[in-house]
C-alpha positions in Angstrom: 4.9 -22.1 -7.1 3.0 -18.4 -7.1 -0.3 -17.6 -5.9 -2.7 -15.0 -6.7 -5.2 -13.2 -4.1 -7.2 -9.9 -4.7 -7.1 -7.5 -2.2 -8.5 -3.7 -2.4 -6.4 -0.8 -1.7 -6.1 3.2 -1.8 -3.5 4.9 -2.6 -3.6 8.6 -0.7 -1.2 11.5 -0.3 -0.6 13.0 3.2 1.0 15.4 4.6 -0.6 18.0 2.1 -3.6 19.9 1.3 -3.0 19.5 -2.1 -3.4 16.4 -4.9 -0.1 15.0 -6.2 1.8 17.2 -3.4 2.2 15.3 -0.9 3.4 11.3 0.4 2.3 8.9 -0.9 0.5 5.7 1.4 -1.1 3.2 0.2 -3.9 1.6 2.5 -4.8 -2.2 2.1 -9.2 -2.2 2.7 -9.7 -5.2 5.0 -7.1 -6.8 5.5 -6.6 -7.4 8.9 -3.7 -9.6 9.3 -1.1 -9.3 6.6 2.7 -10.3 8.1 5.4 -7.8 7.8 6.8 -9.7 4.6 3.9 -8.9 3.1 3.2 -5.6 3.9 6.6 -5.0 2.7 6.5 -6.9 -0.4 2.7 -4.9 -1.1 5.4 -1.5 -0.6 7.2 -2.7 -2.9 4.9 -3.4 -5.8 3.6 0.0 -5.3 7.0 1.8 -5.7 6.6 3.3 -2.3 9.4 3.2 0.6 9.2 0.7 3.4 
Protein backbone atom coordinates (compact mmCIF):
# COMPACT_ATOMS: atom_id res chain seq x y z
CA UNK A 1 0.00 0.00 0.00
CA UNK A 2 1.60 3.76 -0.78
CA UNK A 3 0.19 6.97 -0.21
CA UNK A 4 0.66 10.22 -1.73
CA UNK A 5 0.50 13.79 0.15
CA UNK A 6 1.78 17.20 -1.18
CA UNK A 7 3.68 19.13 0.90
CA UNK A 8 5.74 22.56 -0.05
CA UNK A 9 9.32 22.89 0.55
CA UNK A 10 12.57 25.09 -0.06
CA UNK A 11 15.54 23.98 -0.72
CA UNK A 12 18.34 26.79 0.53
CA UNK A 13 22.19 26.86 0.90
CA UNK A 14 23.80 28.03 4.16
CA UNK A 15 26.67 28.57 5.47
CA UNK A 16 27.59 30.91 2.34
CA UNK A 17 27.20 34.18 0.88
CA UNK A 18 27.18 32.79 -2.32
CA UNK A 19 24.43 30.59 -4.70
CA UNK A 20 25.49 26.93 -5.17
CA UNK A 21 28.36 27.44 -2.53
CA UNK A 22 27.23 26.47 0.26
CA UNK A 23 24.95 23.34 2.31
CA UNK A 24 22.33 22.44 1.18
CA UNK A 25 18.77 22.31 3.65
CA UNK A 26 15.81 21.77 2.65
CA UNK A 27 12.84 23.32 4.71
CA UNK A 28 9.34 21.59 4.71
CA UNK A 29 6.59 25.02 4.60
CA UNK A 30 3.96 24.05 7.26
CA UNK A 31 4.38 21.18 8.38
CA UNK A 32 4.28 21.15 11.88
CA UNK A 33 4.49 17.65 13.02
CA UNK A 34 6.28 15.30 10.69
CA UNK A 35 7.97 12.17 12.82
CA UNK A 36 11.59 11.61 12.64
CA UNK A 37 10.98 8.63 10.00
CA UNK A 38 9.76 11.05 7.95
CA UNK A 39 11.86 13.76 8.15
CA UNK A 40 14.46 11.31 7.37
CA UNK A 41 12.80 9.60 4.61
CA UNK A 42 11.90 13.56 3.07
CA UNK A 43 16.25 13.71 3.43
CA UNK A 44 16.53 11.15 1.66
CA UNK A 45 14.41 11.84 -1.46
CA UNK A 46 16.25 15.10 -1.62
CA UNK A 47 19.76 13.48 -1.77
CA UNK A 48 20.74 15.38 1.26
CA UNK A 49 22.50 13.81 4.52
CA UNK A 50 20.46 13.03 7.59
Amino acid sequence: MTSTSESQFQQIDVFSSEPVKGNPVAMAIGEDALTTEQMVAFANWMNLTV
